[in-house]
MMTF fields as JSON, N, C-alpha, C and O atoms, coordinates in Angstrom:
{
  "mmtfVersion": "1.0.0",
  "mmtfProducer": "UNKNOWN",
  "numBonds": 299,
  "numAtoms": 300,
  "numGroups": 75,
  "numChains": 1,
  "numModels": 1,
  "chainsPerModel": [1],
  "groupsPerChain": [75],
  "chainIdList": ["A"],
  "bondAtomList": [4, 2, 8, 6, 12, 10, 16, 14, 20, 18, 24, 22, 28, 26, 32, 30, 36, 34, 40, 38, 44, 42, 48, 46, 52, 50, 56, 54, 60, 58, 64, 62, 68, 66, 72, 70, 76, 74, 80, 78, 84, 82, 88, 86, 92, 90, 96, 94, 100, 98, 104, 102, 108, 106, 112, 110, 116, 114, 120, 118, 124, 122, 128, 126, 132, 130, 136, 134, 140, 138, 144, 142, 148, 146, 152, 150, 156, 154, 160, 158, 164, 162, 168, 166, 172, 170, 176, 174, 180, 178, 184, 182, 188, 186, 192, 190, 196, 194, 200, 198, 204, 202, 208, 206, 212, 210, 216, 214, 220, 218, 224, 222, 228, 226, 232, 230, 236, 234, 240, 238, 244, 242, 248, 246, 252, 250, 256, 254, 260, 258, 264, 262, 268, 266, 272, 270, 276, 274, 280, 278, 284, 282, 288, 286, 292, 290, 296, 294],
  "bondOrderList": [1, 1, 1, 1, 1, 1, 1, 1, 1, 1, 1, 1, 1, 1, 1, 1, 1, 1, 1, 1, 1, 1, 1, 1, 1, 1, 1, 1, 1, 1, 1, 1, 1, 1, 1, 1, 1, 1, 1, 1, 1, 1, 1, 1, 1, 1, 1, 1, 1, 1, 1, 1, 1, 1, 1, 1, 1, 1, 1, 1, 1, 1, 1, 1, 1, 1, 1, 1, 1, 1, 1, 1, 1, 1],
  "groupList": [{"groupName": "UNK", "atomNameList": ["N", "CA", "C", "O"], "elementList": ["N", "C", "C", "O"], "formalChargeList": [0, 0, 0, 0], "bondAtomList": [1, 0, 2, 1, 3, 2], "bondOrderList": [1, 1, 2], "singleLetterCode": "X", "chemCompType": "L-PEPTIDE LINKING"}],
  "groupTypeList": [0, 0, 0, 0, 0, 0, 0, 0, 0, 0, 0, 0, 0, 0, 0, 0, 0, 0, 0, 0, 0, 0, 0, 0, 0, 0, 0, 0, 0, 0, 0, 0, 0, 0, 0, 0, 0, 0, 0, 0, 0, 0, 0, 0, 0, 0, 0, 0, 0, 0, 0, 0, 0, 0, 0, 0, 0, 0, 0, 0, 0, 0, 0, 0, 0, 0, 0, 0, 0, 0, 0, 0, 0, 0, 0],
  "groupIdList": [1, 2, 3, 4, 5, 6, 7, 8, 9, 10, 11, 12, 13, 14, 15, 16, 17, 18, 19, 20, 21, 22, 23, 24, 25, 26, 27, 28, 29, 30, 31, 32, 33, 34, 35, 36, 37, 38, 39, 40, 41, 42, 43, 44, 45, 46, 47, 48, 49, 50, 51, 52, 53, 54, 55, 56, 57, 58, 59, 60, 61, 62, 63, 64, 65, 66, 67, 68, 69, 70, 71, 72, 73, 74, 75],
  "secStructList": [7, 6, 6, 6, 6, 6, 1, 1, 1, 1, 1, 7, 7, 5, 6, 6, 6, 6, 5, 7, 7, 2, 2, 2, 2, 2, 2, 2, 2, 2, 2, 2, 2, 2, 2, 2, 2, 2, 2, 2, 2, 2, 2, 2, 2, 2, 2, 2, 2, 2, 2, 6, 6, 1, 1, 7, 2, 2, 2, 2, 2, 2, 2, 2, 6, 7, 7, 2, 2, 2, 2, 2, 2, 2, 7],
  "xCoordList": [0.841, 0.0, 0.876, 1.509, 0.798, 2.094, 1.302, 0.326, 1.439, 1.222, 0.228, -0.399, -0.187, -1.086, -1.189, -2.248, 0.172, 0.688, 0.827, 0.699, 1.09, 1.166, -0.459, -0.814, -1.03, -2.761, -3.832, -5.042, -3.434, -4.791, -5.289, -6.507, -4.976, -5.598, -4.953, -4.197, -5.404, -3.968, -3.686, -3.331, -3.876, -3.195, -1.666, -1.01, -1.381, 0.244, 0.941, 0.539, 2.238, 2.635, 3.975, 4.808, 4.556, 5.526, 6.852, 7.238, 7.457, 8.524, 9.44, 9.912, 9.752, 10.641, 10.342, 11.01, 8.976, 8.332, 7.815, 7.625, 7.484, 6.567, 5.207, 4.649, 4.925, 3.169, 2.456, 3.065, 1.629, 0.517, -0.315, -1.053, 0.13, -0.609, -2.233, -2.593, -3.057, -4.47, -5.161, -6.203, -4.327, -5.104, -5.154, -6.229, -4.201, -3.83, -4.681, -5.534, -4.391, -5.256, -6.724, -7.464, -6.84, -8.795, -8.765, -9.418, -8.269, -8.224, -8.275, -9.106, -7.035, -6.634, -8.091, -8.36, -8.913, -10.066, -11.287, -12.115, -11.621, -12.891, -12.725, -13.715, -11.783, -11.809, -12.577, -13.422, -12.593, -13.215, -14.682, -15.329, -15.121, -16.507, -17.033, -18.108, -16.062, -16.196, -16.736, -17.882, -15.255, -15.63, -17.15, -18.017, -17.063, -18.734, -19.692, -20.788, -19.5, -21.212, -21.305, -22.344, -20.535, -20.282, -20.325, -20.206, -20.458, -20.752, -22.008, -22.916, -22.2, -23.48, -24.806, -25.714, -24.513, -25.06, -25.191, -26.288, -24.205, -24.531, -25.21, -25.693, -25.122, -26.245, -27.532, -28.201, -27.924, -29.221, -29.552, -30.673, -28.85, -29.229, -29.309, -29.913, -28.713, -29.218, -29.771, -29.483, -30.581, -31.684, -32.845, -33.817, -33.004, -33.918, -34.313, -35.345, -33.083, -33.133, -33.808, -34.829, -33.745, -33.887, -35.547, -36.276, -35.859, -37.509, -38.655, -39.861, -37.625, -38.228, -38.069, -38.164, -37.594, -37.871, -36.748, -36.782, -35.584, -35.094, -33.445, -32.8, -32.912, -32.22, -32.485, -33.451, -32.348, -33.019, -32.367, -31.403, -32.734, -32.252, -30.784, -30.037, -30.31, -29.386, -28.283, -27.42, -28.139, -27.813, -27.351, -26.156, -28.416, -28.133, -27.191, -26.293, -27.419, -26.537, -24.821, -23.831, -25.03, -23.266, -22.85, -21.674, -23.861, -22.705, -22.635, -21.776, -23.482, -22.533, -21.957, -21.522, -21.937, -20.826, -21.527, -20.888, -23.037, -23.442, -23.831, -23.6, -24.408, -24.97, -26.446, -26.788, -27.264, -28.816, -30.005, -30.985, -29.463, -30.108, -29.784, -30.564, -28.552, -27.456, -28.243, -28.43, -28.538, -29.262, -30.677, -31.09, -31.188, -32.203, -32.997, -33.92, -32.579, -32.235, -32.043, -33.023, -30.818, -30.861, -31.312, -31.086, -32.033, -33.528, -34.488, -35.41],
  "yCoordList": [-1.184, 0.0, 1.233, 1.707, 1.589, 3.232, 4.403, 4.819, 4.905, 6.261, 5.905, 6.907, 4.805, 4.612, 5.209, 5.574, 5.364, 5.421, 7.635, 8.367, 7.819, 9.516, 10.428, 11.606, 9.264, 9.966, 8.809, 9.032, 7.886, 6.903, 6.716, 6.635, 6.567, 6.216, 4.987, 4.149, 5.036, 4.314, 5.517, 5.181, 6.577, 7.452, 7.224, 6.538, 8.274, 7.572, 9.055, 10.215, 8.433, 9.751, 9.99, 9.156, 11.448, 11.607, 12.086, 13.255, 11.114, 11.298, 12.315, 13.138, 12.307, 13.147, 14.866, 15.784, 14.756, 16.146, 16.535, 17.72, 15.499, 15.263, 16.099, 17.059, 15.274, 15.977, 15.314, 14.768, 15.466, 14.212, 15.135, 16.08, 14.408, 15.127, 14.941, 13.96, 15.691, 15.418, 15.17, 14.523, 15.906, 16.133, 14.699, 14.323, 14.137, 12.859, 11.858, 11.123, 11.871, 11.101, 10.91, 9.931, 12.417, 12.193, 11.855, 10.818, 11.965, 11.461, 9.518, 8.646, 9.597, 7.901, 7.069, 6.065, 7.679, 7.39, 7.243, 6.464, 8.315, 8.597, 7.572, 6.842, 7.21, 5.838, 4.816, 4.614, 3.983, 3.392, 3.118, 2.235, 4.14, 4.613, 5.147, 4.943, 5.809, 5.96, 4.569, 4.153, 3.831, 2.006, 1.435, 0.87, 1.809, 0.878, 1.545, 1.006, 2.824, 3.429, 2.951, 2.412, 3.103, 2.534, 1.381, 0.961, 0.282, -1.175, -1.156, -1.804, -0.424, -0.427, -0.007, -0.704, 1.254, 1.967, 0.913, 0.747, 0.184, -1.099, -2.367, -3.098, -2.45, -3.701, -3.134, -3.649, -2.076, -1.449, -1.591, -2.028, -1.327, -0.969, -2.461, -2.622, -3.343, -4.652, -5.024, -6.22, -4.791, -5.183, -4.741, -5.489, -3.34, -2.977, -3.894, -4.47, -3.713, -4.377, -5.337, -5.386, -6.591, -7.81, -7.462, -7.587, -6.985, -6.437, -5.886, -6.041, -5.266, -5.119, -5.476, -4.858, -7.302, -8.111, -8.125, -8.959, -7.231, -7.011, -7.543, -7.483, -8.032, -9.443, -10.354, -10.056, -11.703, -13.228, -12.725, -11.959, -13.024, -13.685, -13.801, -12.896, -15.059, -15.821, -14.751, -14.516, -14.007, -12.904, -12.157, -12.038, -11.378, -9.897, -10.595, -9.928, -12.021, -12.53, -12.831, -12.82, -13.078, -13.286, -12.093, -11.933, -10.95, -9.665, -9.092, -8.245, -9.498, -8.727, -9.669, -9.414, -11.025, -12.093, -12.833, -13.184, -13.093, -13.659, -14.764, -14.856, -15.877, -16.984, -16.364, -15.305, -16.998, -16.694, -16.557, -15.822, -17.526, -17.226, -15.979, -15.557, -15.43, -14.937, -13.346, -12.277, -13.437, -12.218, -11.843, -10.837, -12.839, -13.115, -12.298, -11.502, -12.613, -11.889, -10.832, -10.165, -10.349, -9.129, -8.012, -6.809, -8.692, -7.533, -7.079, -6.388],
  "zCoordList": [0.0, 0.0, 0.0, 0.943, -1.051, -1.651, -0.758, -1.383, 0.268, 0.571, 1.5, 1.847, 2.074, 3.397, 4.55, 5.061, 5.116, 6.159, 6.464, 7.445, 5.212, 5.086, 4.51, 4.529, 4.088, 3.536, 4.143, 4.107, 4.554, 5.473, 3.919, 4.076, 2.108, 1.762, 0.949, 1.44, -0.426, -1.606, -2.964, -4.094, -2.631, -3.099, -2.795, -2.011, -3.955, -4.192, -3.5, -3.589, -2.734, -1.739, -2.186, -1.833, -3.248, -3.247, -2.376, -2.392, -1.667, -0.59, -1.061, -0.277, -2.446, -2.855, -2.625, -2.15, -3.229, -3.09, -2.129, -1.854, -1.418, 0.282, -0.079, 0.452, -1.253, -0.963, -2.491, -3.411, -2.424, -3.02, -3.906, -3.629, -5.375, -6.452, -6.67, -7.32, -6.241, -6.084, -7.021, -7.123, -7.991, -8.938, -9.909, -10.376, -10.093, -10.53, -9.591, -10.088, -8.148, -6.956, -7.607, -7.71, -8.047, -8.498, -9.307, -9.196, -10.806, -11.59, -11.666, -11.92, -11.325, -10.254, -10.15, -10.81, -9.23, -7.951, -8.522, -8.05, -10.084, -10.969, -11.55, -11.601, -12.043, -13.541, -13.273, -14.145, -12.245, -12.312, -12.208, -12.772, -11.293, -11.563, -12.954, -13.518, -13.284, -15.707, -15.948, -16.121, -15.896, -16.207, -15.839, -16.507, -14.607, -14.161, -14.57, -14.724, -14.83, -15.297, -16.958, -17.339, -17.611, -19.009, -18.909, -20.06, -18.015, -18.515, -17.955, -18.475, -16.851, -16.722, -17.809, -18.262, -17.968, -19.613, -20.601, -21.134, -20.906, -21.672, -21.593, -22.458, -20.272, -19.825, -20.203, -21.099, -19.553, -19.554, -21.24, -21.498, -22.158, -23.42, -24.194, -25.255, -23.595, -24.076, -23.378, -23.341, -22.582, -21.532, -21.976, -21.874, -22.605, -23.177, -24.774, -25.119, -25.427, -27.29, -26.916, -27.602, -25.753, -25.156, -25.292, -26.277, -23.942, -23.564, -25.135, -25.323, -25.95, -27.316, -28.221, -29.281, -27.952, -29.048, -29.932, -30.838, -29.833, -30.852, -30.908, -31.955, -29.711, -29.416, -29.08, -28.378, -28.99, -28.428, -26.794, -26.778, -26.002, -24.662, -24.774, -24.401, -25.354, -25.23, -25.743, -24.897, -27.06, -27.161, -26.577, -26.305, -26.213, -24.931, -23.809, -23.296, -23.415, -22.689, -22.981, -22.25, -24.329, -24.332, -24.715, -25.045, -24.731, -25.098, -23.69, -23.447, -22.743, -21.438, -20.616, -19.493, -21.276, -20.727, -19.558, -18.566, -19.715, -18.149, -18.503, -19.709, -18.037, -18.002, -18.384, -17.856, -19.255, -19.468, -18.112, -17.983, -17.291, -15.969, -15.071, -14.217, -15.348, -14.376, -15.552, -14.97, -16.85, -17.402, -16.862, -16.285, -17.197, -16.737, -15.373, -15.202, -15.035, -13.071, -13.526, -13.857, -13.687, -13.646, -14.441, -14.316, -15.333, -16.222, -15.384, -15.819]
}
């Protein structure tokens, strides 16, 4: 854990400079919430094509990689 011990977080702590680029930190910290709303955004949109007929089931399932039951559910 890089910089735990000087920010209590996993921001990265420059010893050299003795101080912690935030701006990078946020940057760092947002991405992956980018990532999950965008796969999320995509489930939803083959969840819908699904509901209107306009993919099979089985389909909408291997494009967001789940088991047909495991889609299923979560429509």
């Amino acid at each position: 854990m890089i910089g735990y011990i000087e920010t209590r977080t996993d921001i990265k702590y420059d010893k050299k400079e003795d101080m912690v680029n935030m701006c990078k930190a946020w940057d760092d910290h947002k991405k992956p919430g980018i990532q999950e709303g965008i796969q999320q955004g995509r489930c939803l949109e083959i969840y819908s094509l699904v509901q209107d007929g306009i993919l099979e089931p089985e389909v909408g399932a291997s494009r967001v990689s789940m088991s047909l039951d495991d889609f299923a559910d979560a429509m």
